[in-house]
N, C-alpha and C positions, 0 to 999 in steps of 0.2 A: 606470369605477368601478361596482361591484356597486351597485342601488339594496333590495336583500334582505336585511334582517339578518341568513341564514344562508349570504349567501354572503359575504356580511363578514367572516364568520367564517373561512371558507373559506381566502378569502387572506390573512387572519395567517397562520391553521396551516401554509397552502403557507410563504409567507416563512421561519416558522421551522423548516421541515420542509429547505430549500434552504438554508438556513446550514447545517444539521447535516450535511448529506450533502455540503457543499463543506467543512466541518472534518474527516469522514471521510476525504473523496478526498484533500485536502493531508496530509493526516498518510501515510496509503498509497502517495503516489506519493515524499514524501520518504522511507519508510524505505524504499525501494524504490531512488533514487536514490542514499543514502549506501551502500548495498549495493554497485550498479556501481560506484560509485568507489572503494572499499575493493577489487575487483575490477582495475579499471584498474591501480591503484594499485603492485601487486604487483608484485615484482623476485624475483631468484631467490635473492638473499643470504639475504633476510631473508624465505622464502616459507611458514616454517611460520610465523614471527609474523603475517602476514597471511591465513593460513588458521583459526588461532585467533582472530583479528579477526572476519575474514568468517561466522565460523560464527555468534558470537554475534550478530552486523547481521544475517546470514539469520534467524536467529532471531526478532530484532524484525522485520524484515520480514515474516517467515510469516505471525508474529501481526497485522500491521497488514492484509494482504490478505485474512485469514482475517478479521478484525471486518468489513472492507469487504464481505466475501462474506455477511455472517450481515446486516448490516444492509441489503442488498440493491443498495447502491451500484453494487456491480459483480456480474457473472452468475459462476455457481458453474465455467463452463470457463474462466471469463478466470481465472479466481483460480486454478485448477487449474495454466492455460500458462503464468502468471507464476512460480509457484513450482519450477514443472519447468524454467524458464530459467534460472532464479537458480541451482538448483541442478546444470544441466550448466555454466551458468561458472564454480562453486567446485570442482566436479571436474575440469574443464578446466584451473585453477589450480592446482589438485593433482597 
């Protein structure tokens, strides 16, 4: 334990600095994961209902990578290769 009242401080701020960036990454790896499975998912009957599916979950996906990117959670190429993945398996599906 810190005996310095400003590093006292310190490690609340860290504390509540590591919730938020472990409530960022959960949010980001989930809309990340209902994506591939909306992907897995896909048959060929029904494959434009599941490409209008996917597009709107890429969508939130995008967005949830792109907050993880702006908030620094994740580095600006992992958000770049994420998205460029996602988006060769919904063309892949297409």
């Amino acid at each position: 334990m810190p005996n310095i009242k400003s590093a006292k401080k310190r490690v609340k701020i860290i504390e509540k600095k590591t919730l938020t960036n472990n409530m960022i990454k959960s949010a980001y790896k989930s809309a990340v994961k209902k994506f591939e499975q909306a992907v897995e998912a896909g048959k060929v009957e029904d494959a434009k209902v599941l490409l209008s599916e996917a597009t709107t979950l890429m969508a939130e996906a995008t967005k949830k990578v792109d907050q993880a990117c702006t908030k620094g959670v994740i580095v600006k190429n992992t958000a770049a290769r994420k998205k460029s993945s996602m988006s060769k398996k919904l063309n892949a599906m297409a």
